[in-house]
N, C-alpha and C positions, 0 to 999 in steps of 0.2 A: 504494500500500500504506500503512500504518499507519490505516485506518479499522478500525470495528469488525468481529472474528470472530464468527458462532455456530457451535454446535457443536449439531446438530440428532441425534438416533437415536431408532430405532425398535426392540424386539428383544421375542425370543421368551425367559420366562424359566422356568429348572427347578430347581428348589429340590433342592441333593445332600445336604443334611443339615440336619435341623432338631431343637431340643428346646427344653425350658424357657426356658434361658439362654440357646442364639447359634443363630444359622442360617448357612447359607453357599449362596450360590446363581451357578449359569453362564447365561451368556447370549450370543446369538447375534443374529446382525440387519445392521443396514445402520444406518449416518451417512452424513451429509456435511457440509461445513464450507461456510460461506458467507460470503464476502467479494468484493472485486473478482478475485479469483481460486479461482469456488468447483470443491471435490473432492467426489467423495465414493466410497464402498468397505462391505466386508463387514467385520468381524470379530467379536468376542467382548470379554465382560467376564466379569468372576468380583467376586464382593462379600461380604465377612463382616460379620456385626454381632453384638454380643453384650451382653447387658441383664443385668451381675453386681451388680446388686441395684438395686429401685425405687428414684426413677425410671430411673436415668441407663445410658445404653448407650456404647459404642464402636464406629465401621465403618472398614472399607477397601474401596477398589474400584481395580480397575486395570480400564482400559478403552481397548482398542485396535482399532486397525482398519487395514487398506490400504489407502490411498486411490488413487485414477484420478491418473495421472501417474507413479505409485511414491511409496516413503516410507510408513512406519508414524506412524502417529497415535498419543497416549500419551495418558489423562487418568487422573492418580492423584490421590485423597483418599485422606485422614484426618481423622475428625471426634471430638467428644464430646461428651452435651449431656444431656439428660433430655428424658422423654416423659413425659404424661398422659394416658390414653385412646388417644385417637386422632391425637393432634398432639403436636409437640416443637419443643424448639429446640437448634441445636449450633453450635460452631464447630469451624474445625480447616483443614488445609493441602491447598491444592491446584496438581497440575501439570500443564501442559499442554504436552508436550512434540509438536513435531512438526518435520518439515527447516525450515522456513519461520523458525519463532521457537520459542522457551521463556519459558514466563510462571510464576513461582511466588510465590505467595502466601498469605495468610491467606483465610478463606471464613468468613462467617457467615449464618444463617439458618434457617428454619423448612420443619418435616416435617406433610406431614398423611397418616394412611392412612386409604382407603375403598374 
């Protein structure tokens, strides 16, 4: 152990409310985590963002799942940043909670939508 984690998903997403300023959308699907001991599991995310004036937005996501073995999986953000177009850039905190380990830290980088 102590080699690198991914944290792989795939999910189906439904947008539950959207307008001008923020959206909020749930999501369902499969990950799995890959290391020298890989899981993986079904669960769901739920994610907000909201854009209270050009450029700059705000998001949260909580993203969870069950994994094979047992044990819930946890990855939360929080970011902030500004977009132009089609692309942006943010920083902001993330966690990855699961039985195994807990990692939190700072996250920075870049969004593109198409």
């Amino acid at each position: 152990s102590g080699g690198r984690t991914d944290l792989v998903s795939a999910h189906f997403i439904a947008s539950l409310s959207k307008s001008k300023s923020s959206l909020l959308d749930l999501a369902w699907g499969f990950s799995t985590v890959q290391n020298d001991d890989s899981r993986w599991g079904g669960g769901a995310a739920l994610a907000w963002e909201t854009y209270p004036r050009k450029p700059w937005f705000a998001a949260a996501r909580l993203q969870s799942h069950l994994m094979s073995g047992g044990g819930f999986y946890h990855d939360l953000r929080a970011q902030a940043g500004a977009s132009w177009g089609g692309a942006g850039i943010f920083a902001g905190l993330r966690a990855w909670l699961n039985p195994r380990r807990n990692s939190v830290g700072p996250e920075f980088g870049a969004r593109v939508w198409f």
